[in-house]
Every structure is written in structure tokens, then in C-alpha cells.
C-alpha positions as a Markdown table, in Angstrom:
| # | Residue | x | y | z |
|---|---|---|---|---|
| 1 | Unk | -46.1 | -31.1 | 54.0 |
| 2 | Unk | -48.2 | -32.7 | 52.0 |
| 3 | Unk | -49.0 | -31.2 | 47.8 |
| 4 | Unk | -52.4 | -31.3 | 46.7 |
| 5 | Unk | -54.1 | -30.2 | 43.5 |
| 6 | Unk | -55.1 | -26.5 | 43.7 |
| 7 | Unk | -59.1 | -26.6 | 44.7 |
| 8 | Unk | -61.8 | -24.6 | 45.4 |
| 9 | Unk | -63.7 | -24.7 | 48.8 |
| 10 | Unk | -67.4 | -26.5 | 48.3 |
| 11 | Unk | -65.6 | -28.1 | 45.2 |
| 12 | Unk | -66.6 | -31.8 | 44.2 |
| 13 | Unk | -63.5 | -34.0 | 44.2 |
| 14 | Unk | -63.4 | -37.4 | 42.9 |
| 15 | Unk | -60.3 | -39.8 | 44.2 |
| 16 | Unk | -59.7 | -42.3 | 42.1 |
| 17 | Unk | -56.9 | -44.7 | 43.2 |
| 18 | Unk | -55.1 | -47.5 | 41.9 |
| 19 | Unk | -52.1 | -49.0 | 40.6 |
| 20 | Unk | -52.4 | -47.6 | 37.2 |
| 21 | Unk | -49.9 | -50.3 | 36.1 |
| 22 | Unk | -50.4 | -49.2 | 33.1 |
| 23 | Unk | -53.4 | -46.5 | 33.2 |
| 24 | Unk | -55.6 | -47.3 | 29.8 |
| 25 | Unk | -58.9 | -46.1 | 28.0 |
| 26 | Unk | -60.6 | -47.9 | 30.0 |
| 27 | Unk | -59.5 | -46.3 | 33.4 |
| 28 | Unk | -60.1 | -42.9 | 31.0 |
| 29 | Unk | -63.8 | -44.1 | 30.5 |
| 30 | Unk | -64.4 | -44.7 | 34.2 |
| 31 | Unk | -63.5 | -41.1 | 35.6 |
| 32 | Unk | -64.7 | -39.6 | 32.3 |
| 33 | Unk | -67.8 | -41.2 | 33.4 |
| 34 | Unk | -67.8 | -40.6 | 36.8 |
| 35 | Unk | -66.9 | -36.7 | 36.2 |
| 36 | Unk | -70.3 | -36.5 | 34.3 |
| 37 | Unk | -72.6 | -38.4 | 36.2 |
| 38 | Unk | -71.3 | -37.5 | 39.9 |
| 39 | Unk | -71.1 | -33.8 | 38.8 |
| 40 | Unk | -67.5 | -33.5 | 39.6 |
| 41 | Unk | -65.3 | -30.3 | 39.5 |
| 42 | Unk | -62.1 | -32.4 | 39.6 |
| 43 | Unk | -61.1 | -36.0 | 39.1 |
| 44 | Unk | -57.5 | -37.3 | 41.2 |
| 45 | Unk | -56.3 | -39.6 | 39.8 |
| 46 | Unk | -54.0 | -41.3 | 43.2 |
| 47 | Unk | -51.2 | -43.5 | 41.7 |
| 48 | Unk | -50.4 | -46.6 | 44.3 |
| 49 | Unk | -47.1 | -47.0 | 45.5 |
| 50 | Unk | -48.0 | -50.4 | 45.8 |
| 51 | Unk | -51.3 | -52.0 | 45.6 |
| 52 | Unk | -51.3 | -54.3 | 49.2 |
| 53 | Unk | -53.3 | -57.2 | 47.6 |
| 54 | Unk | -51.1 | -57.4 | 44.8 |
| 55 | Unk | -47.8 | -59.2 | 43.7 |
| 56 | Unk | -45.2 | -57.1 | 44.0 |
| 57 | Unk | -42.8 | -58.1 | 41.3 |
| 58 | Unk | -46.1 | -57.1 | 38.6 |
| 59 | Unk | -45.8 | -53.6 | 39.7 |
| 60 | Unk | -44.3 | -51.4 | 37.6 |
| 61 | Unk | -41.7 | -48.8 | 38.7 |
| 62 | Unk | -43.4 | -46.1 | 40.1 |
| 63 | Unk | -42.3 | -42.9 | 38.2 |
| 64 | Unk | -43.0 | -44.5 | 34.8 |
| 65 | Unk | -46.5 | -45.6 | 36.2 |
| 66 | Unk | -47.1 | -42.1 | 37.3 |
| 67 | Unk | -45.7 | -40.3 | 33.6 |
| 68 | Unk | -47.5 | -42.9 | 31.6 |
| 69 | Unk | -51.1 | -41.9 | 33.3 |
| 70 | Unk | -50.2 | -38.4 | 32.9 |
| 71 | Unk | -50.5 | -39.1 | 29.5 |
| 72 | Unk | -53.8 | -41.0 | 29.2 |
| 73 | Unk | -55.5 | -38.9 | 32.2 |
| 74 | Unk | -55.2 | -35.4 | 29.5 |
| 75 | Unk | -58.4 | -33.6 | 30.5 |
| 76 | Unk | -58.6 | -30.3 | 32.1 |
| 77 | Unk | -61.0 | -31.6 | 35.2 |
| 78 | Unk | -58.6 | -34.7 | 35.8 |
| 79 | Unk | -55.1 | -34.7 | 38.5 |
| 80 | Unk | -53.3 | -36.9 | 38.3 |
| 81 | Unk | -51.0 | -36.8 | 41.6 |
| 82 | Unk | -48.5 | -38.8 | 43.6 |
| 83 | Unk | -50.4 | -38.3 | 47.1 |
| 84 | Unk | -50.2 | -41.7 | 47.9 |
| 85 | Unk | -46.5 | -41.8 | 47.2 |
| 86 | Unk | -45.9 | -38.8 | 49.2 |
| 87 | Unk | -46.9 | -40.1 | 52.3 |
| 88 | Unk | -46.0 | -43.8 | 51.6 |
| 89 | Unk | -49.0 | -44.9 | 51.8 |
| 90 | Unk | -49.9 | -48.8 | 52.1 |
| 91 | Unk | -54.3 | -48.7 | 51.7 |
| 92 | Unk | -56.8 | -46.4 | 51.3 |
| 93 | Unk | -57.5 | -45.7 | 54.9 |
| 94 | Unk | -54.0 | -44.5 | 55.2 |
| 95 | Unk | -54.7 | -41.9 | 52.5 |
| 96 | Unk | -58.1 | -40.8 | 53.7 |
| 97 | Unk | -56.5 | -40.1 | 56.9 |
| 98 | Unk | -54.1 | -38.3 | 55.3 |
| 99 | Unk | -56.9 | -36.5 | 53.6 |
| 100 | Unk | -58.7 | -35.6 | 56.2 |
| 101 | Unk | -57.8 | -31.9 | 56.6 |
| 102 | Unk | -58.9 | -31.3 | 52.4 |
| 103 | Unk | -61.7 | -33.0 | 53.4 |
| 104 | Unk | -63.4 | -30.5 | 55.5 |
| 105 | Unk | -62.9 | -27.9 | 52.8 |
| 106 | Unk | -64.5 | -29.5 | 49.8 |
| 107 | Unk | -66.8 | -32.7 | 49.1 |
| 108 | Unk | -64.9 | -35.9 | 48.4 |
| 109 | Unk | -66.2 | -39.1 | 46.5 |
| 110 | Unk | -64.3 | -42.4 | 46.0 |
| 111 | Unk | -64.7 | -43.5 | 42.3 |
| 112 | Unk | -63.8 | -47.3 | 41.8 |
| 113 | Unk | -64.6 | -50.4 | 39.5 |
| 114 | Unk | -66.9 | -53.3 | 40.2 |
| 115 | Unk | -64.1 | -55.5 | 40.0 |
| 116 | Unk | -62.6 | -53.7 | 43.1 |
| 117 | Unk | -66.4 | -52.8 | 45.3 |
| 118 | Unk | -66.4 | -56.8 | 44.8 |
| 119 | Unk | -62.9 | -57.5 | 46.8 |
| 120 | Unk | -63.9 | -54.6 | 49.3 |
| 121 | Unk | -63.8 | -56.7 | 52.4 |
| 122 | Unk | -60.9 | -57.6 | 51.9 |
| 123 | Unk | -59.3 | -54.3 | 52.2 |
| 124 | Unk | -57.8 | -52.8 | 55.2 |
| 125 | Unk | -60.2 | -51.3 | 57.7 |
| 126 | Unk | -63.2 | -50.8 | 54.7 |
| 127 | Unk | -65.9 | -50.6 | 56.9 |
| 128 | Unk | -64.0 | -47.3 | 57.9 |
| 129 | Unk | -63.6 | -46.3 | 54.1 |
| 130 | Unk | -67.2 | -46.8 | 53.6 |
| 131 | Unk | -68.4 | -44.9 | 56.6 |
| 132 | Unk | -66.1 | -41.6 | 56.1 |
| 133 | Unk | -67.0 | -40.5 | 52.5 |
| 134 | Unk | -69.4 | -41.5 | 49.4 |
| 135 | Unk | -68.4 | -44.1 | 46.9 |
| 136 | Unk | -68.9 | -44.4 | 42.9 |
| 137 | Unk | -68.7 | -48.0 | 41.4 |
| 138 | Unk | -68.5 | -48.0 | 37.9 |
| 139 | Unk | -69.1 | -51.0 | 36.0 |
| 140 | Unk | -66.7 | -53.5 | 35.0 |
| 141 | Unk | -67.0 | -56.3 | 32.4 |
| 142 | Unk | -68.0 | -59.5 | 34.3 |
| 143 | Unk | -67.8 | -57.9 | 37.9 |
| 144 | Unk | -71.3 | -56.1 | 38.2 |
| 145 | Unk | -72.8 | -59.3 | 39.6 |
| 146 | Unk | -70.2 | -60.6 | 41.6 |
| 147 | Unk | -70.1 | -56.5 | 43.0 |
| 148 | Unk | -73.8 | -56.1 | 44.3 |
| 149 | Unk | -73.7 | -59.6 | 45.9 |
| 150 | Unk | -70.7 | -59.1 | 47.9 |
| 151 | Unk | -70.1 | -58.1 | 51.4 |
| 152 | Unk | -69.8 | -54.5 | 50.9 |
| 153 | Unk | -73.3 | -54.1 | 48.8 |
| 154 | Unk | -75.2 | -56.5 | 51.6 |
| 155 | Unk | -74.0 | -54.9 | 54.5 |
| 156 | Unk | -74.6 | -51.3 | 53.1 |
| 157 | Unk | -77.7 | -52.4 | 51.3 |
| 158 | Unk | -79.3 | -49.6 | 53.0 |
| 159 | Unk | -77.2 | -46.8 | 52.0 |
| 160 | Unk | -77.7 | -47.3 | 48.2 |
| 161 | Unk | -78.2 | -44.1 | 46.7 |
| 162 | Unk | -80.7 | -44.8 | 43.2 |
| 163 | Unk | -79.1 | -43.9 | 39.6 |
| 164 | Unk | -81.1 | -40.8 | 39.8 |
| 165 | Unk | -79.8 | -39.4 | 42.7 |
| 166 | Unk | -75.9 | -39.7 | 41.8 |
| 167 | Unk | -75.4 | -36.5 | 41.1 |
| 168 | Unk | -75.7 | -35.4 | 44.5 |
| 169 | Unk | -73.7 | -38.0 | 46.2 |
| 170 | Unk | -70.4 | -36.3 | 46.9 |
| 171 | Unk | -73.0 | -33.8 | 49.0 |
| 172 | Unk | -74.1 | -36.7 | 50.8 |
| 173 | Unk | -72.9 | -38.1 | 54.3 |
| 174 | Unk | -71.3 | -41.5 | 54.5 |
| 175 | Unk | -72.3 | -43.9 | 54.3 |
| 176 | Unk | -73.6 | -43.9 | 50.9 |
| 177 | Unk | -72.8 | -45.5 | 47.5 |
| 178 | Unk | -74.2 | -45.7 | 43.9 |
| 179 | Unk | -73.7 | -48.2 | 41.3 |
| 180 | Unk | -73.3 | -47.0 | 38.1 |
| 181 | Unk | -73.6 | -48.4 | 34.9 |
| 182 | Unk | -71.8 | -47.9 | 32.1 |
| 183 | Unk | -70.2 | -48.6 | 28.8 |
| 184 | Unk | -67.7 | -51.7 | 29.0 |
| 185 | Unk | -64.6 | -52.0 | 27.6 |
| 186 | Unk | -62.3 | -54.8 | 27.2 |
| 187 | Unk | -59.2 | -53.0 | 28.4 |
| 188 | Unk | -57.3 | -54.8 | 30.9 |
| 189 | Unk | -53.7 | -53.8 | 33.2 |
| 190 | Unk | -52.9 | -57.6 | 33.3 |
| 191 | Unk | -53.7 | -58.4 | 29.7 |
| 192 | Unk | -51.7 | -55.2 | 28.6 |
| 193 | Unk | -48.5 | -56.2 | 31.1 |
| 194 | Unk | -49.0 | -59.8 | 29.8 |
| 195 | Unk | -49.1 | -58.7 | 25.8 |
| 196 | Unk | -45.9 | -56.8 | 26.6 |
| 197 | Unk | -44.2 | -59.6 | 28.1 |
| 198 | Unk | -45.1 | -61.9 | 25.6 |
| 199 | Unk | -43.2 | -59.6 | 22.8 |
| 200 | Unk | -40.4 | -58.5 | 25.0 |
């Protein structure tokens, strides 16, 4: 049976997924962000088994992944969880399946980077991630461009909620989305794996 957080019914969830490999400020900023603006009860934070448009052999062993974001995710509003793990999960739509049952109960939101909204289409099934709950993009350094001129943004042109309405859209149906601007940070997974290498 699958674990979830403990949440309330009518609760505003935000899922924010990734590879975490390693979690930094940066990710911290994002769903601190996110948590204000989207008028969140709870942030999840879904740790990736195994990000499918990834190398493998860059990913990190999972249970230090998980532990170490543990420790940067320390707010009382922010899970972090091993859902994705649990039900060995390979893409989002797997996982929103999987969360289909919490999702009746409460109001979901999918919080993620420009950097990733950008690379949408190339995910599994998105046009069925975009059409079965609300999604967040925060801004990344270098992607916010690249993010509202890719496939995702043009063919859900329509759907764009304004700034001033984003605190409502975990209460809104899918499709919908809001880009959100934001603070950047130069914090990077790659450039922190790569620093590490360098002195190991």
C-alpha cells in the first residue's frame, strides 16, 4: 500500500519531483517560493528513482539522495518522501497515476523549473501531465526564454494563468499553468557533482 504524507482533505499540495542528485539552496528557493506564492499547505518533495532522460551512471545512490534532501528540505510545510521509489516509478505519469486516489481528496499542483517546462515534450505522455493537474514553473537562470517558447507554453498558450492569479491555481482545473518569476541562483546538481569529482 502505498505511504503518503499525513494531509488534510481540501489541502493544497505541491509535488515537486526530481532527482535531487544532490538537493541544494537553490531547489530550497524554488518550493520556498512556490509554497508562498501558490498558497500551499504542504510542499513534497518526490525523490526520482531514476530520472528517464538522464545518464544513469550520474545518479547518485538513492538512499543518500533521499537523506541528503532531508536535510536541505528542513521546513515544517515541506515532505520530503520516497513515493516515487515505492512504486518504482519511471516518469511522472506513472506517479500521477499512482496519485490519483490523494488526488480526489485534496488540490494538487506540479512545481518545476524553467529548465525542465522547456524539455516538457520530451517527457513521457506530458500532454497527459498537463491535462490532469495545475503546474508551477519557477524560474531558472538562462531557461525562462527557452521555457515560454517551447512546445509546452505554445500549445497551452491558452491555459496561462496571469501572475496575479497564482494563488489560486492548485483550485483550478487542468489544464492550467503559471510562470513564475523569481530570484535566481547559481546553484547547479551537475556543477556540484562535477566540483566533487574534481577533488575526489
Amino acid at each position: 500500500m502505498l505511504k503518503l504524507p499525513l494531509f488534510g482533505e481540501g489541502q493544497r499540495i505541491g509535488l515537486f519531483g526530481g532527482s535531487f542528485n544532490p538537493a541544494h539552496a537553490g531547489h530550497r528557493m524554488v518550493a520556498l517560493y512556490a509554497l508562498k506564492r501558490l498558497q500551499l499547505d504542504w510542499v513534497w518533495w518526490l525523490v526520482s528513482p531514476q530520472n528517464p532522460l538522464k545518464d544513469t551512471t550520474e545518479t547518485g545512490e538513492y538512499s543518500a539522495r533521499l537523506a541528503h534532501t532531508k536535510l536541505i528540505a528542513r521546513h515544517p510545510q515541506f515532505k520530503v518522501t520516497d513515493i516515487e521509489n515505492q512504486i518504482h516509478s519511471r516518469n511522472t505519469a506513472q506517479t500521477l497515476a499512482a496519485l490519483k486516489q490523494a488526488m480526489t481528496k485534496a488540490h494538487f499542483v506540479w512545481i518545476m523549473g524553467a529548465d525542465s517546462f522547456a524539455d516538457l515534450d520530451r517527457w513521457h505522455d506530458w500532454n497527459h501531465i498537463v491535462e490532469t493537474l495545475p503546474i508551477a514553473v519557477l524560474a531558472r537562470p538562462g531557461y525562462s526564454v527557452r521555457a515560454l517558447g517551447g512546445q509546452a507554453a505554445i500549445r497551452y498558450s491558452n491555459n496561462r494563468v496571469s501572475n496575479e492569479q497564482s494563488g489560486l491555481l492548485a483550485k483550478r482545473k487542468a489544464p492550467a499553468w503559471v510562470f513564475i518569476s523569481m530570484p535566481l541562483r547559481s546553484e547547479s546538481s551537475t556543477a556540484i557533482r562535477q566540483a566533487v569529482k574534481a577533488v575526489s
